[in-house]
C-alpha positions as CSV (number, residue, x, y, z in Angstrom):
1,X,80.0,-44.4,42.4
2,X,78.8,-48.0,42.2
3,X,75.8,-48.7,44.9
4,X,74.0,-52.3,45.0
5,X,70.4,-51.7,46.0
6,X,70.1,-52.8,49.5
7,X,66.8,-54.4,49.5
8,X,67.4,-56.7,46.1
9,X,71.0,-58.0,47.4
10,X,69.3,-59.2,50.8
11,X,66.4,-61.0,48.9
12,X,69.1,-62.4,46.1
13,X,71.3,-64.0,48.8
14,X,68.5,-65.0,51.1
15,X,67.6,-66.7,47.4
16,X,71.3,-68.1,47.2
17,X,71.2,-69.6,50.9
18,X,67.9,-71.6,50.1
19,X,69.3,-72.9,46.9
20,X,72.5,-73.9,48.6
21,X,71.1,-76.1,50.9
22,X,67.4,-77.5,49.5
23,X,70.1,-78.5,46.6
24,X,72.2,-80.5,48.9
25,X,69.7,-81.7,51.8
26,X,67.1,-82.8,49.1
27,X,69.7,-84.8,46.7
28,X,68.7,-88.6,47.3
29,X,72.5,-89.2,46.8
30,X,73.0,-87.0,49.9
31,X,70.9,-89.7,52.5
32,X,72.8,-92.3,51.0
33,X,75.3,-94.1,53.9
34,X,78.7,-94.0,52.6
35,X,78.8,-97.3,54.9
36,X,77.6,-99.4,52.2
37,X,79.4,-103.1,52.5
38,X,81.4,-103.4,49.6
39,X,80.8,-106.2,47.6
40,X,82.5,-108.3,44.7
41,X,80.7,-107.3,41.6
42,X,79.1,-110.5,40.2
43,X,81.2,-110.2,37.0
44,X,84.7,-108.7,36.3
45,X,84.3,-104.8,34.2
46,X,86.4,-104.2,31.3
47,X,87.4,-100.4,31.0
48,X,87.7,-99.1,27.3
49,X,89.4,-95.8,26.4
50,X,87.3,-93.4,24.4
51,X,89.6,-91.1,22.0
52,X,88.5,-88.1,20.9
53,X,89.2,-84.1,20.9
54,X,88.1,-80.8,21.7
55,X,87.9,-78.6,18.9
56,X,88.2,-74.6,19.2
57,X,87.6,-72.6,16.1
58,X,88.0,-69.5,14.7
59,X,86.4,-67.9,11.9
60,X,85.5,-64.2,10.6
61,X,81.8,-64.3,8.9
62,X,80.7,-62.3,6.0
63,X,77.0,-60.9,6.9
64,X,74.3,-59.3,4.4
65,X,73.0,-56.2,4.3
66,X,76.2,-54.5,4.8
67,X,76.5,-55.2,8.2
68,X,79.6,-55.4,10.0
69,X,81.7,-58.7,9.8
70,X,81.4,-61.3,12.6
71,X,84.0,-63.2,14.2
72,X,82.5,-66.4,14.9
73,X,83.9,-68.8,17.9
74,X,83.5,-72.6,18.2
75,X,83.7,-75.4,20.4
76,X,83.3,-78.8,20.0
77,X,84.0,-82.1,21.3
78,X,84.5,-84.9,18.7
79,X,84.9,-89.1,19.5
80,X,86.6,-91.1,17.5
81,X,84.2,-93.6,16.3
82,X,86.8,-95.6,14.3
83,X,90.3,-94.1,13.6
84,X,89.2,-92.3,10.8
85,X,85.5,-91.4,11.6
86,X,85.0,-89.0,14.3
87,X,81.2,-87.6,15.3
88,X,80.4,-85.3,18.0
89,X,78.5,-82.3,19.1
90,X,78.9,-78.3,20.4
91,X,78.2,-75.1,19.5
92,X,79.4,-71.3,17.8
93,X,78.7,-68.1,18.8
94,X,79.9,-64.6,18.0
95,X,82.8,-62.6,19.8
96,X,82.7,-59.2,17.3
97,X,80.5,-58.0,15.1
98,X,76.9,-56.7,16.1
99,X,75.0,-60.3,15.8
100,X,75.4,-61.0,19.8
101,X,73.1,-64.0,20.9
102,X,73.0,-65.5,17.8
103,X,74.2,-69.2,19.1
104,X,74.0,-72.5,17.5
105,X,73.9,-75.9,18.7
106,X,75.3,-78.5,16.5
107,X,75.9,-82.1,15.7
108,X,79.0,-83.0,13.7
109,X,81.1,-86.0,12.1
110,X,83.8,-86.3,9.7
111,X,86.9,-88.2,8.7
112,X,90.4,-87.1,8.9
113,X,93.6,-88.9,7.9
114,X,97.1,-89.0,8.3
115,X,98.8,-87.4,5.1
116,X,102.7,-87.3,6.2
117,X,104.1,-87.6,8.9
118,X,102.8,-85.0,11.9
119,X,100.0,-83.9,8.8
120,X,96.4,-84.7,9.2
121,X,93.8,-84.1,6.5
122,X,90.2,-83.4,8.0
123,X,86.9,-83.2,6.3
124,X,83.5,-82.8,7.5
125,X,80.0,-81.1,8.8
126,X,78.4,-79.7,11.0
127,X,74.5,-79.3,11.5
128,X,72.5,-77.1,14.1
129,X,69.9,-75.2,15.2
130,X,70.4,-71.7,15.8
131,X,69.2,-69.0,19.0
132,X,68.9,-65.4,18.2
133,X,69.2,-63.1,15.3
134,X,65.9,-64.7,13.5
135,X,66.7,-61.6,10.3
136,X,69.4,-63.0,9.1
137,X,69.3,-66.6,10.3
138,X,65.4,-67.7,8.9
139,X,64.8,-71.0,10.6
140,X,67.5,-71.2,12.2
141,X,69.1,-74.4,10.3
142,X,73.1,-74.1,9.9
143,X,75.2,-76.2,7.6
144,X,78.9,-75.9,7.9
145,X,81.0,-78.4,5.6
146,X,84.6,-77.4,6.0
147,X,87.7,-79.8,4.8
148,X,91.4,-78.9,6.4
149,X,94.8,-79.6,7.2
150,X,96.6,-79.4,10.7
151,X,100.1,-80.1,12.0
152,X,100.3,-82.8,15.0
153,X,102.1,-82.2,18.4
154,X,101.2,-84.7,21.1
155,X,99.2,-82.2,22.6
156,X,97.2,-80.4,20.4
157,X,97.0,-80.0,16.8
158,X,97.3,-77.0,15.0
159,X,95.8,-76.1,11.5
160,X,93.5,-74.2,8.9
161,X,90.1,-75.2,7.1
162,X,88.1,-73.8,4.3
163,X,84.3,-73.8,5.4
164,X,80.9,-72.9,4.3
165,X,78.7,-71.1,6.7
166,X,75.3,-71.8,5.6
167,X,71.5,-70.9,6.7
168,X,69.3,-72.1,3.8
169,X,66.1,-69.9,4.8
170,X,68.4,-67.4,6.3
171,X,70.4,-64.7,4.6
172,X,73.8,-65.5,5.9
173,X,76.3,-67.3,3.4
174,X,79.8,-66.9,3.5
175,X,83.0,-68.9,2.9
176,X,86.4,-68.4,5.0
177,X,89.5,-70.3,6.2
178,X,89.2,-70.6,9.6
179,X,92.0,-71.1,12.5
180,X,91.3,-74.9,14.0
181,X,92.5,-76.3,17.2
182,X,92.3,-79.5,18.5
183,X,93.3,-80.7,22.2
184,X,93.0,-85.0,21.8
185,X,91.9,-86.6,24.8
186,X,90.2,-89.5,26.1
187,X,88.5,-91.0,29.2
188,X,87.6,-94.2,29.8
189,X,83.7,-96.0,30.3
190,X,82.1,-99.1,30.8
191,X,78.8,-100.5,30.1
192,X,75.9,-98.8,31.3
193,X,74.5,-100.6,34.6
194,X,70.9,-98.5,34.7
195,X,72.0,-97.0,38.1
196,X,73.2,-99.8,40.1
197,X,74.9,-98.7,43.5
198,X,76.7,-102.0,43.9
199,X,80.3,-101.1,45.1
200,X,83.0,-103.3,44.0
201,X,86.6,-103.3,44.2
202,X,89.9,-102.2,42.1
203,X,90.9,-105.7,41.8
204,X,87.0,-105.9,39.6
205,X,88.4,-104.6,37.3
206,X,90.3,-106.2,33.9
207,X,93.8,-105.0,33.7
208,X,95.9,-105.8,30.5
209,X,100.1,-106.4,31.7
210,X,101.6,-102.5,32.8
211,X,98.6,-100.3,33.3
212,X,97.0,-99.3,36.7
213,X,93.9,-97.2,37.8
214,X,94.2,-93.5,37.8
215,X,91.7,-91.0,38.9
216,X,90.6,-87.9,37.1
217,X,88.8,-85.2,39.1
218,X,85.6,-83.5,38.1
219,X,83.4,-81.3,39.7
220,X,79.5,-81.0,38.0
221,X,78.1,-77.4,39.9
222,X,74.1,-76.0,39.6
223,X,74.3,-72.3,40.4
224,X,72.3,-69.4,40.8
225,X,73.8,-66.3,40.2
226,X,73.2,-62.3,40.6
227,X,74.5,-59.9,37.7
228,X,74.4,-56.7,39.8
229,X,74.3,-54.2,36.5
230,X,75.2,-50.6,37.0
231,X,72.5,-47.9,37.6
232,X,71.4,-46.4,34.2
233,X,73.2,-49.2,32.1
234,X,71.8,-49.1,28.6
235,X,70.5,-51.8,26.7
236,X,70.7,-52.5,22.7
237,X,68.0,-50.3,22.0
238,X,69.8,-47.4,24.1
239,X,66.9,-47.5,26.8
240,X,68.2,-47.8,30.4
241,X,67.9,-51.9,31.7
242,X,69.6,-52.0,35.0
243,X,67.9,-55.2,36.5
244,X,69.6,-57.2,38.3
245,X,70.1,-60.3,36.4
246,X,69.6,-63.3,38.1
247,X,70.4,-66.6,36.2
248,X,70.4,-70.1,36.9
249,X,73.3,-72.5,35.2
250,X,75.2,-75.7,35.7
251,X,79.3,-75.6,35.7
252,X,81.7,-78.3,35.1
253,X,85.3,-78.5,36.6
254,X,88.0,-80.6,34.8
255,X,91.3,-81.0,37.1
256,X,94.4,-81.1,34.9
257,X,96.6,-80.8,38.4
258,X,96.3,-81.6,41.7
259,X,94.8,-77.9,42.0
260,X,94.3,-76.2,38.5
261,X,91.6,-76.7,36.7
262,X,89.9,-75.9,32.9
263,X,86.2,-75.2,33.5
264,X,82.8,-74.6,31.7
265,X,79.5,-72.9,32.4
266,X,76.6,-71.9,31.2
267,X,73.5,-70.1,32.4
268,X,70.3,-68.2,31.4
269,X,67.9,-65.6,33.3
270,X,65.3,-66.3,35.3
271,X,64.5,-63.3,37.0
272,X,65.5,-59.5,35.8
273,X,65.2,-59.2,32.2
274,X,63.2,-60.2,29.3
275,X,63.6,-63.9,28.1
276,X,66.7,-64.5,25.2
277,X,69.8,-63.6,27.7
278,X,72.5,-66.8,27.8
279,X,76.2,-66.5,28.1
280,X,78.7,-69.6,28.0
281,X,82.2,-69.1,29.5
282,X,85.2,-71.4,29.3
283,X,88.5,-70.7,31.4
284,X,91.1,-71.5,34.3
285,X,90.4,-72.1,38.0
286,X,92.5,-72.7,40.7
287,X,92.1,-74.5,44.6
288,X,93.6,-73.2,47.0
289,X,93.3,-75.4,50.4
290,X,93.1,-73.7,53.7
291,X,93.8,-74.8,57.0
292,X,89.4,-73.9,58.6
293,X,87.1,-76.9,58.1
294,X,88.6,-78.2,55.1
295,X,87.3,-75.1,53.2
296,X,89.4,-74.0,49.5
297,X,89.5,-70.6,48.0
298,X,88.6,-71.1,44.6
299,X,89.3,-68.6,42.1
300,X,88.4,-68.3,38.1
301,X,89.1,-66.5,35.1
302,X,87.7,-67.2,31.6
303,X,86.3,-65.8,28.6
304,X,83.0,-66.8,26.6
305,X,80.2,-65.5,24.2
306,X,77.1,-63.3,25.4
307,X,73.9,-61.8,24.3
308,X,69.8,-61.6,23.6
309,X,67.7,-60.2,25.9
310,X,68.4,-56.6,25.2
311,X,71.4,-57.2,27.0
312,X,74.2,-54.8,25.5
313,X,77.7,-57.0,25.1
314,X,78.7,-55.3,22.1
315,X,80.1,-58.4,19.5
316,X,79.0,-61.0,22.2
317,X,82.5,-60.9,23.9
318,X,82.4,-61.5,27.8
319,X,85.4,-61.7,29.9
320,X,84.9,-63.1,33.7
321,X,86.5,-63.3,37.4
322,X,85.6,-64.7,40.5
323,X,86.8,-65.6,44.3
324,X,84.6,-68.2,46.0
325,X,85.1,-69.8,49.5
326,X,84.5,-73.9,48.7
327,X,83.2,-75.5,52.1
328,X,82.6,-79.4,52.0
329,X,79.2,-81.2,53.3
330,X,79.7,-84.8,52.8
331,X,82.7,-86.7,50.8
332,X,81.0,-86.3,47.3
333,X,79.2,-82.8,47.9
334,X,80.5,-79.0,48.8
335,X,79.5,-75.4,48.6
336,X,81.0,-73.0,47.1
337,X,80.0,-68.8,47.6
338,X,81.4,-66.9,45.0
339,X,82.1,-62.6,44.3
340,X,83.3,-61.0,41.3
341,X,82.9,-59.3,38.1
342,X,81.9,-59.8,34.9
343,X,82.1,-57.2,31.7
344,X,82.1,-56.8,27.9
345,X,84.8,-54.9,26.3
346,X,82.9,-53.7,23.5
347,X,79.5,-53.3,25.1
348,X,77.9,-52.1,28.7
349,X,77.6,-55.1,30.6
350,X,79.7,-54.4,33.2
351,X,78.3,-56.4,36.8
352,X,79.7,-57.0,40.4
353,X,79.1,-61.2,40.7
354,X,77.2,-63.1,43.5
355,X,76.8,-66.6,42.8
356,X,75.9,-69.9,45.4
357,X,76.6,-73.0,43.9
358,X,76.3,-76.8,44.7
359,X,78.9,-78.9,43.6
360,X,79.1,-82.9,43.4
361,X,82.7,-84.3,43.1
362,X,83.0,-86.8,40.5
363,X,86.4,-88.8,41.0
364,X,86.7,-90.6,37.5
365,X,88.6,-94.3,37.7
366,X,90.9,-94.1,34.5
367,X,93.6,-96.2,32.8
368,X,97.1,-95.2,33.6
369,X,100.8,-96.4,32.6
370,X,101.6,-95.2,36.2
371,X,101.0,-96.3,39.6
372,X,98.5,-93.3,41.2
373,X,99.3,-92.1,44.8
374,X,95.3,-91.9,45.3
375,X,93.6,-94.2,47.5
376,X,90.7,-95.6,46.9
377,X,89.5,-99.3,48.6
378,X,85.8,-98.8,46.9
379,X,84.2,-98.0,43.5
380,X,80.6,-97.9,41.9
381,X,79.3,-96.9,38.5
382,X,78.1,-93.9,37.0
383,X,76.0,-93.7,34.6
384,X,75.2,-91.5,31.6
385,X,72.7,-91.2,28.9
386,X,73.3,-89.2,26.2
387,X,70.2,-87.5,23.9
388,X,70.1,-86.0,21.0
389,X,66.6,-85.0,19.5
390,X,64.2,-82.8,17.7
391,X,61.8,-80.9,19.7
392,X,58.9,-79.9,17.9
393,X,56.7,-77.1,19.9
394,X,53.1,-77.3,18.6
395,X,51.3,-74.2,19.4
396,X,53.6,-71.4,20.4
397,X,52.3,-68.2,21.4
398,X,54.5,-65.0,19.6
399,X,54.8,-61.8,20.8
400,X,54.3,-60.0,17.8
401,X,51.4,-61.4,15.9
402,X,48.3,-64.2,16.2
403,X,50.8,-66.4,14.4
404,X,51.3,-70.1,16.7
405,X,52.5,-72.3,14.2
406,X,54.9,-75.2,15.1
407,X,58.5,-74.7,15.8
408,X,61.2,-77.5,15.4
409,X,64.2,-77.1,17.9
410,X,67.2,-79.3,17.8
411,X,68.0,-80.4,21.6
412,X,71.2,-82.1,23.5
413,X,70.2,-83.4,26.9
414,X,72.5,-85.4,29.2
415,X,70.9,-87.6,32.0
416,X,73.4,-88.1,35.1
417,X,71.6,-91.7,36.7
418,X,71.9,-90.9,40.5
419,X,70.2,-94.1,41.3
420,X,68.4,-96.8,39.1
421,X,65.0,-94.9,39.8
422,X,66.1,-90.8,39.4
423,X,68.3,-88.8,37.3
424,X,69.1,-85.6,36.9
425,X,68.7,-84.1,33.1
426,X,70.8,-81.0,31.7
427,X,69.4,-79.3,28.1
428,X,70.1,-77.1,25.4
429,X,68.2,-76.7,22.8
430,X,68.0,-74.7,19.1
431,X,65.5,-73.7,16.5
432,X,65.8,-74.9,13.2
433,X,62.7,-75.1,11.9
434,X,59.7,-72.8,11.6
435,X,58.4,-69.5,11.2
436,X,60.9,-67.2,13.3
437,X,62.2,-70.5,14.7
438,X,65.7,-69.3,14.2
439,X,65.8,-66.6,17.0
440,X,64.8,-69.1,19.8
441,X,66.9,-71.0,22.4
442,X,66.4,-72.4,26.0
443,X,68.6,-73.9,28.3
444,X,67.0,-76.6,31.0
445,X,67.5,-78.8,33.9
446,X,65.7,-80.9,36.2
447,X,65.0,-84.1,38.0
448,X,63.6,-86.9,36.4
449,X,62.5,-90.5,37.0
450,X,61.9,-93.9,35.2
451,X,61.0,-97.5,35.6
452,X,62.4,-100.8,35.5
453,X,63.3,-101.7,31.7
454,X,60.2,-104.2,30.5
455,X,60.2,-106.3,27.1
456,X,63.5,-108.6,27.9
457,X,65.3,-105.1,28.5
458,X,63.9,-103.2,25.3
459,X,61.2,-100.4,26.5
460,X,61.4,-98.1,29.6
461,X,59.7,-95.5,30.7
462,X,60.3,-91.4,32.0
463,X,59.2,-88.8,33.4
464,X,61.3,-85.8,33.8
465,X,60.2,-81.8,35.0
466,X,62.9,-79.4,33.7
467,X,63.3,-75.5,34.5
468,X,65.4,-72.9,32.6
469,X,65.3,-70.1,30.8
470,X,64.8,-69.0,27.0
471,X,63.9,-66.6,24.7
472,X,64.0,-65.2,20.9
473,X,62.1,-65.5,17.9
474,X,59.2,-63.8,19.2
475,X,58.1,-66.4,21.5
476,X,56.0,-65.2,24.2
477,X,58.3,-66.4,27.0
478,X,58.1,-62.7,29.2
479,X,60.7,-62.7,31.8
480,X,61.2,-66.5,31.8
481,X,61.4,-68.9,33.8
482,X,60.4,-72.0,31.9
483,X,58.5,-75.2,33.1
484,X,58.6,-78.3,31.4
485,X,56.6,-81.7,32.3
486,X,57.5,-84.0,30.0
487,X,57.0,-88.0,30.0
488,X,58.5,-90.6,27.6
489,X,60.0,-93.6,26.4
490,X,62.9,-95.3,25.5
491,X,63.3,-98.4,23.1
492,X,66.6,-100.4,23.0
493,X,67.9,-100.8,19.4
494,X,71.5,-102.3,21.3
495,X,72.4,-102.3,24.8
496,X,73.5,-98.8,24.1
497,X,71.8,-97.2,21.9
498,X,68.1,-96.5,21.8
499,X,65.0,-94.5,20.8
500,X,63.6,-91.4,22.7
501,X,60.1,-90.5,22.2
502,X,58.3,-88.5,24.6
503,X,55.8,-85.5,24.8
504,X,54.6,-82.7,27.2
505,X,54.1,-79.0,27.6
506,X,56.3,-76.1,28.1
507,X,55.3,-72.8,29.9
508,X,56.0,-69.8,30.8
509,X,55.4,-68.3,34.4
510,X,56.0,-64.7,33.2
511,X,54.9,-64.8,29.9
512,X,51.4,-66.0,27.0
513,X,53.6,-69.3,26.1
514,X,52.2,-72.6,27.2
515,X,52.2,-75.2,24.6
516,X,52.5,-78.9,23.9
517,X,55.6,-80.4,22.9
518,X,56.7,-83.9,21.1
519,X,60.5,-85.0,21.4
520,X,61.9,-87.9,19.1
521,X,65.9,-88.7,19.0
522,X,68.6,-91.0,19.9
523,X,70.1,-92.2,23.2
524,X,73.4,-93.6,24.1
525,X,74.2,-94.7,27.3
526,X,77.6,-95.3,28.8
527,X,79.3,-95.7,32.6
528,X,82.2,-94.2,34.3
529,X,83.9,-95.5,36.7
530,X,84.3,-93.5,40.2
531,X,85.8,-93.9,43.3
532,X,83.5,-93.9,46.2
């Protein structure tokens, strides 16, 4: 029989409860009055829609040494930068095989074309950093050309490609046809406004003859959960690590109904085991609304990739399910408390769920042929930035040896502007270059601030502290968590696009690592729409 230890599930939800609310309570957003006049905006917005698609792959992976094959999954979300060039970013990861925690995170472009009717020819690359698995991966730097065909529905297109997995310092090199599938979508932006609150109303906005405002919902959650493993559960190594597991992660909700949803999430460790553990899950929800203080029973299934940390998955295949109780605090902001169970089918992870998360409801202003039944009388912008940059650690301390020479990481950050002054920042980042840079990964998230933009708009400057977890390679990071102070700048090339340079330190609080870091990348910065 199955027993949770008394004392660590009173401490982890005592842990849960103080998240929940110093989350909610603390968010400048949430002393904001929702009383605010609403004003005409001083000029008329323009909505453009961004095409684009997510991309799910599937591919089986010859590996060296005789090891056993690995079936590699993929997701990625492309925009169509002209009708025939497409750029984009994501990541892979394994579902069989016995590379689990080996995951990459990628940048991408292409071009595809139509060839005959309902045919699309599609070539391109992709470009990453790699987490875990340093043997056979070297630095961690992936190259994966690929050119293909698929056949068109309105929905989702449906093909083949022939690809090239490659790690140049690494030992992995294999070719394949892989299954493709791509989901076209769109949502529509504006310019970015830096964080203005103005609100402003529908009729702000430029209509061409026979479209109307829609809303699409979206729900962003930070989360803190418990993996509650079974006594005497083995890790890789066959030694017993029954920790629990407790992780922090960030979750997004995208409503395709009034009620259904499709949902990501990711999350890493910051108590319970040693550093390297991250899982990423995709799947169905559904919100339920009950009739007691405008609460919802929530309920998700999905699937996703696993592994590091010891942590026995088998190929990296996770299956998940959880029931949570949503209870609203303010219009834009809700808690949800959620119970479960997550396991490995080929592996011994196999965990009773308790998660608390936060959850801030993003109601999206789109472009519709239709008339919506939503009402909305007030809107305000939301702004995004969007980084993508090399993260060079300058002294890393290794587990294994005196070595601390530099390590190269490809990152993706995205910066949600709560007000013109703060932000909130979400990071993942890869090795790709290095001695053993290849088995290490982090993911990261924090607050941040910055100043007014100086030099007739050009320069403006950061500061940002991010925690997470991370782990592989050898890097000293103990039990995680990670700290990292960082401060920058940016320099506007175009009113959307501009250059990130920043430096600071990363460190450890479990663990020798504690080392200076330089970042420098690209920005692009965009608004939604939402309804207020």
């Amino acid at each position: 029989m199955f027993i949770i230890n008394g004392k660590r599930l009173i401490r982890f939800f005592l842990a849960m409860v103080f998240f929940a609310l110093t989350s909610i309570f603390c968010h400048p957003a949430f002393a904001e009055s929702e009383q605010q006049a609403i004003t005409n905006h001083p000029h008329p917005l323009s909505l453009w829609q961004q095409p684009g698609v997510f991309r799910f792959s599937f591919e089986n992976i010859k590996m060296p040494d005789h090891r056993p094959n690995m079936d590699l999954m993929g997701i990625q979300y492309y925009a169509d930068i002209t009708p025939h060039f497409y750029a984009g970013m994501g990541g892979y990861g394994p579902v069989s095989g016995n590379s689990s925690g080996l995951f990459t995170v990628n940048v991408g472009g292409g071009l595809r074309t139509e060839l005959f009717p309902h045919w699309i020819g599609d070539v391109g690359m992709d470009v990453g950093g790699t987490g875990g698995r340093s043997s056979v991966v070297g630095d961690g730097l992936m190259l994966r050309p690929h050119i293909g065909i698929m056949y068109a529905w309105k929905a989702v297109h449906i093909g083949l490609d022939f690809n090239d997995i490659y790690f140049p310092k690494g030992d992995i090199h294999s070719q394949q046809i892989g299954l493709i599938i791509d989901v076209p979508t769109e949502f529509s932006y504006t310019n970015s406004h830096d964080g203005d609150d103005t609100l402003f109303k529908p009729k702000d906005i430029l209509l061409s003859l026979k479209n109307y405002l829609g809303v699409q919902r979206n729900d962003f959650g930070l989360f803190i959960s418990g993996y509650f493993q079974h006594p005497g559960t083995k890790n890789e190594g066959g030694t017993t690590q029954d920790n629990t597991i407790e992780l922090l992660g960030g979750e997004i909700n995208h409503y395709v109904t009034e009620k259904s949803f499709v949902w990501l999430k990711g999350s890493g460790p910051i108590h319970g085991i040693p550093g390297g553990y991250a899982d990423i899950l995709f799947g169905l929800g559904y919100s339920q609304p009950l009739n007691l203080y405008h609460a919802a029973l929530v309920s998700e299934v999905g699937v996703g990739v696993a592994g590091g940390g010891g942590v026995d998955v088998g190929g990296g295949l996770i299956t998940q399910a959880q029931l949570g109780l949503e209870f609203p605090v303010s219009s834009h902001f809700s808690t949800r408390i959620n119970g479960g169970y997550t396991w490995s089918p080929n592996g011994q992870m196999r965990a009773p769920i308790l998660s608390a998360e936060m959850l801030y409801h993003l109601n999206i202003i789109t472009i519709d042929t239709k008339p919506t039944t939503y009402l909305f009388d007030s809107l305000k912008i939301q702004d995004w930035r969007i980084n993508a940059f090399s993260q060079t650690y300058l002294r890393p301390s290794r587990n294994f040896s005196n070595i601390n020479s530099s390590i190269s990481l490809l990152a993706i950050q995205i910066d949600q502007l709560i007000t013109p002054r703060f932000f909130f920042a979400y990071q993942i980042a890869a090795g790709y270059n290095g001695l053993f840079a290849g088995g290490y990964g982090t993911g990261m998230l924090g607050p941040g601030i910055q100043s007014k933009k100086l030099l007739h708009d050009h320069l403006q400057f950061f500061a940002e502290t991010l925690v997470g977890s991370g782990g592989g390679g050898g890097i000293a990071v103990g039990s995680c968590p990670l700290v990292e102070p960082v401060v920058g700048l940016y320099y506007s090339l175009t009113p959307r696009i501009a250059l990130q340079a920043s430096a600071g330190q990363i460190k450890t609080l479990h663990g020798g690592l504690n080392t200076p870091i330089l970042n420098i990348g690209l920005a692009v910065s965009l608004g939604t729409v939402r309804a207020v």
